[in-house]
N, C-alpha and C positions, 0 to 999 in steps of 0.2 A: 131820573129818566124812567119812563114806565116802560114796560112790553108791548104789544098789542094783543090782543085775546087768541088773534090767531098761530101769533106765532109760541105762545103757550102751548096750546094746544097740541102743534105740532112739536113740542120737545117733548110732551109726555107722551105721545105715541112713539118716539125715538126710545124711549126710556123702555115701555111697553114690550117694544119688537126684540131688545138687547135681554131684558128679564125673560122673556118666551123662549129664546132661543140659550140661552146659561140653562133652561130648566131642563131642556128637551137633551140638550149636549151632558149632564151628570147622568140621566138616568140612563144612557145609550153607555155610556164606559162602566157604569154600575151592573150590566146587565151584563158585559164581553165581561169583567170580571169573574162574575159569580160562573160563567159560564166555563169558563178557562179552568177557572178553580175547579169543577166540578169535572172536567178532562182529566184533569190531575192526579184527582184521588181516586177517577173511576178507572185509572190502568192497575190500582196495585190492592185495591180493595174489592169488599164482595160488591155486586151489584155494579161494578165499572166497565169499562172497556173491556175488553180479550187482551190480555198479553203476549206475545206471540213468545214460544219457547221451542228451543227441540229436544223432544220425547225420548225415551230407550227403553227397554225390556227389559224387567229382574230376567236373570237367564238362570237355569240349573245345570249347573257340569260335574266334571270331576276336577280337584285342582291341589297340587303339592304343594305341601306344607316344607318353609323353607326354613333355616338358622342361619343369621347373615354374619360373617366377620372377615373380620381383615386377617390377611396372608403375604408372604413372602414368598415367592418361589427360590428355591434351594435344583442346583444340579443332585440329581440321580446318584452320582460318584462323583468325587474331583479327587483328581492325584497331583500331587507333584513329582515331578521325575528328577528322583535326583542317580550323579553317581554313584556305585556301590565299590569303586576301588579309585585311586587315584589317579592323574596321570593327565595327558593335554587332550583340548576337545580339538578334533581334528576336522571330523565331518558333522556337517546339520544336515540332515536328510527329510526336513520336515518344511511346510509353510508356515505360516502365521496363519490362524483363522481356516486351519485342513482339517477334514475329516480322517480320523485316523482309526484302525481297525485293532482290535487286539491279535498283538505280533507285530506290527508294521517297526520296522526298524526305522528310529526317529535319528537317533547320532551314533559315534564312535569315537572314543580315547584311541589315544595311541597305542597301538597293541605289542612294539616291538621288544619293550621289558618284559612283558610277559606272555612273550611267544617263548623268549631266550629261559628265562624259570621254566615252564611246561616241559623246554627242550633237552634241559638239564636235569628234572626231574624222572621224565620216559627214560633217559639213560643209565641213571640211577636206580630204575626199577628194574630195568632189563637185564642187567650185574647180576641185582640182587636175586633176579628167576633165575640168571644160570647157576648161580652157590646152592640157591636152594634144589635144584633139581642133582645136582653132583653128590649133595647132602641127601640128600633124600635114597640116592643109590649106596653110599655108603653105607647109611643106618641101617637098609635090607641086608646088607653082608653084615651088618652087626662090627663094621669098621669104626666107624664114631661114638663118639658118646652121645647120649639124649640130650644132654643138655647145649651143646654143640649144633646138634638137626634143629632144635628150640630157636635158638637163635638165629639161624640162617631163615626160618619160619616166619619172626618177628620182624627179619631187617625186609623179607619178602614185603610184606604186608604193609610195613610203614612206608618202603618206598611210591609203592603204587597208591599209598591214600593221597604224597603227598605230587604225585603225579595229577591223582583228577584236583586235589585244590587250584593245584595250578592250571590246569583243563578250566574250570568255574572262574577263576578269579580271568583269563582271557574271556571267556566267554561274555563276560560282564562289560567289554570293552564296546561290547554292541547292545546299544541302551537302546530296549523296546518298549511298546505300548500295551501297557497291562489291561489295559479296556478298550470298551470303542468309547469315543468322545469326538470332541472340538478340541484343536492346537489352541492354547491362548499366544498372548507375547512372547518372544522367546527373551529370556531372562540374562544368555552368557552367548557369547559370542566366539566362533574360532578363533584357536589360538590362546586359549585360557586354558589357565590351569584347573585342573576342579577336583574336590575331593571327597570322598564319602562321607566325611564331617562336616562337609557344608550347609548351613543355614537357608541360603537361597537355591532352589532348582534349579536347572534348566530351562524349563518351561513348564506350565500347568495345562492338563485335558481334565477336560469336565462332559462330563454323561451327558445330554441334552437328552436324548431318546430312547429312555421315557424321562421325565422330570417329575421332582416332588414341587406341592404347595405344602406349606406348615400355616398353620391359621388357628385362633384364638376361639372360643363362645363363650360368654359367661358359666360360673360354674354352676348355677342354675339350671343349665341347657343339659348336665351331663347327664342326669337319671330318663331323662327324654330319650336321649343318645343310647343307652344301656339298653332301656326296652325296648327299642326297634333293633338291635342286634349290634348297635356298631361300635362297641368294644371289640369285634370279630372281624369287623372292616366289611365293604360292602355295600354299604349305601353310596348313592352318586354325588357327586360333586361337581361344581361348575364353578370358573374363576372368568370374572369379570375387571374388566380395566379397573382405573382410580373413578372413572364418571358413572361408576355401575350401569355404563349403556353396551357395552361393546364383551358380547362373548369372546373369550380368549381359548377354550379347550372343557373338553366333559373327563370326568375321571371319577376315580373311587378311594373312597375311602379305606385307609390302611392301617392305621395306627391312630389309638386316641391313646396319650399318653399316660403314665402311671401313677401321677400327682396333680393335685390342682396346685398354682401358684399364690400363693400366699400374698406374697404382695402388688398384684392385680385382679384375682380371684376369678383368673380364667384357669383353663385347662385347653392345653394346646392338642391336637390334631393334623394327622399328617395323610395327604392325599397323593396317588397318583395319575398321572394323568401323559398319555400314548405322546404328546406331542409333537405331531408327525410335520406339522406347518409350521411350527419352533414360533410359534408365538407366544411362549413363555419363554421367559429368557433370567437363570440364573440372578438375581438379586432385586428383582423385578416386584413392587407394592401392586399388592390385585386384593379386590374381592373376592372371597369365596362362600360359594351358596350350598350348604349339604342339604339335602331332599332328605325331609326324616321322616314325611309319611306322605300318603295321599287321603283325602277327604273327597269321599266319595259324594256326588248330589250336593256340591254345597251353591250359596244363594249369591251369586255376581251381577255386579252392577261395574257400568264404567266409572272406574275416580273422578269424577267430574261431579257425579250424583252427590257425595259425599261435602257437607256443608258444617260447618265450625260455629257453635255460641255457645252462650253462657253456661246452658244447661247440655253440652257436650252435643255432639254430631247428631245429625239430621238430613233427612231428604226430603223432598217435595214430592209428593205421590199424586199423580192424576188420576183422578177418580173419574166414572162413567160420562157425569155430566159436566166435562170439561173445566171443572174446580178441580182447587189442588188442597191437597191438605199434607199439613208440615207434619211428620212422623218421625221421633228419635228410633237412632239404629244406634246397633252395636257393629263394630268393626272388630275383624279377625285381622286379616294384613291385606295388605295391598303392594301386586306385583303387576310389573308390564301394563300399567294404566288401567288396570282391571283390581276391584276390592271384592276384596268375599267380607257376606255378611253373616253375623250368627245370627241377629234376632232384628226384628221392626219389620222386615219385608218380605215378599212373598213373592215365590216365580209365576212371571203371568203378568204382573202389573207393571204400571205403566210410573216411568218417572221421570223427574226434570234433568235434563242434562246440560242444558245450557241455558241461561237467562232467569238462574234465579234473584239475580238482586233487584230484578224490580215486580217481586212478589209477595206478597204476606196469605195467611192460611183463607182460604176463601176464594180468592182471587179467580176470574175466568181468563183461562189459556187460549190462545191456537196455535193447535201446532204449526212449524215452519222447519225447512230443512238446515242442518248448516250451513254454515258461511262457507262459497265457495262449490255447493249444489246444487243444484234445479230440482223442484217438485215434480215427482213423475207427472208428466202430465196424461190421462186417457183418452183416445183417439174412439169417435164414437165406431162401433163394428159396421159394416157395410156389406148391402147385399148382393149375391152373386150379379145383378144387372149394376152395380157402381150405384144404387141407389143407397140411401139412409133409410132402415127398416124403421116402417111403423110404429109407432108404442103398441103394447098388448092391450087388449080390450078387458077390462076387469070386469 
């Protein structure tokens, strides 16, 4: 069966319009291609798009050099209060958790045993002063013998020692507070026996106000410590929680101990610090920060600036014409979100704070505020009639 010519015809222009239109359709996606492509690499290379970043200042200050380690806080004092003579606990005159003063009377034994000795021994003395004063007028008449006066002299003497022992040993029936402190748990209970051989106290007081920190630095850190004075004590100290966010007290430095440890190869140090908000608390893991010097005019940048690779830390500096160029730094330390630099930058210049990963050296910037800021915007000046002032005539 043949075709007819026309309608040949008509399948090759079908053919025609479908090959026009595939040709026009490749080179249209070929072109958003290269176009796209060319988006792409113009945000993070030279001669691309602006990438938008937010900028900061190298600043110049003054800024304290710190040594950081871990501490313990330790009470000021702690006592245990124990008996000093035998006998039943009668009275607690104390709380749990009191503030107690040195002298405060915390308990009492029973004193009636040794009210009765005292009372027996004052009468015992008072015998013994009348012999010896009877003795004493005799030996002026030269009635006695010396050796006779001697001994009425000795039994004088022994009676009244053994009067005030017994005076001391009541006195001890009223058990007091040798410091000021905080009451802990109380330990015995009335109605117990307790002895001055006892193992357990009564209760324990511990010093809160003022309190020590004891805290560790490598022994590296010590000849540092030396030259700035504080083998003498004196430099300040700060102690921070376990998240080294949160100030806990300011203090000073008091004792740096007399041996490094051998097997740690620190050397410990003992600070104190006023306390007054008792936010130290006896057994309590803190940081502590000793301040060993200040570095006067040194080169600050926010830690943020501060970027990590192969070939060690770097920043991104903005230069005039709104490129950046990648510059290795040295870092000294880095406190409170803030780094000091020793060497690569210079106060005055401009750096990336935020948005460097989608930058390489070359790259054009615009600045942008941070997240969560508005760009100051400028309100044009306006003149005393509420009009908008002319431009100046050049």
């Amino acid at each position: 069966m043949h075709m007819s010519k026309r309608t040949l015809i008509a399948i090759a222009g079908v053919l025609l319009l479908l090959i026009a239109w595939w040709s026009c359709h490749s080179r249209g996606s070929s072109a958003d291609g290269q176009t796209s492509g060319r988006n792409v690499r113009g945000g993070a290379g030279p001669g691309g798009g602006a990438v938008p970043v937010v900028a900061g200042k190298v600043e110049q200050k003054d800024v304290p050099i710190y040594l950081n380690g871990l501490g313990t806080v330790q009470a000021f004092n702690t006592v245990t209060i124990h008996a000093r003579v035998d006998g039943e606990l009668v009275k607690v005159l104390f709380s749990e958790g009191q503030d107690v003063k040195t002298g405060d009377l915390l308990a009492e034994l029973d004193p009636h045993p040794y009210q009765a000795v005292l009372d027996q021994a004052k009468a015992q003395a008072a015998l013994d002063q009348v012999t010896l004063k009877r003795q004493t007028d005799l030996r002026a008449r030269n009635v006695v013998a010396a050796q006779d006066y001697d001994t009425a002299v000795a039994n004088a003497q022994k009676s009244q020692a053994a009067a005030d022992a017994a005076q001391v040993n009541l006195d001890y029936c009223h058990i007091k507070s040798p410091i000021d402190g905080r009451i802990g748990i109380r330990l015995v209970d009335v109605g117990n026996l307790v002895h001055a051989s006892d193992q357990t106290g009564i209760v324990v007081i511990t010093q809160l106000r003022p309190i020590s920190v004891v805290f560790t630095l490598p022994e590296q850190n010590l000849q540092e410590i030396v030259n700035q004075g504080g083998a003498q004590g004196g430099l300040h100290v700060s102690a921070f929680d376990r998240g080294n966010t949160t100030a806990l007290g300011e203090g000073t430095l008091t004792v740096v101990d007399n041996e490094i440890d051998q097997a740690t190869g620190t050397i410990k140090l003992k600070a104190t610090f006023p306390n007054d908000d008792l936010k130290l608390w006896p057994g309590k893991f803190v940081n502590a920060r000793l301040v060993l010097t200040t570095k006067k005019g040194a080169t600050i940048i926010p830690a943020s600036v501060v970027q990590r690779g192969p070939q060690g830390t770097y920043a991104y500096v903005i230069k005039p014409d709104k490129t950046v160029e990648m510059r290795t730094i040295k870092v000294a330390q880095t406190e409170n979100n803030e780094t000091m630099v020793e060497d690569g930058l210079k106060p005055g210049e401009d750096v990336v704070v935020d948005g460097q990963y989608k930058l390489q050296p070359g790259a054009h910037v615009e600045l942008t505020s941070p997240a969560g800021e508005s760009p100051t915007q400028s309100t044009p000046a306006k003149s005393p009639r509420g009009k908008s002032p002319k431009p100046a005539k050049s």
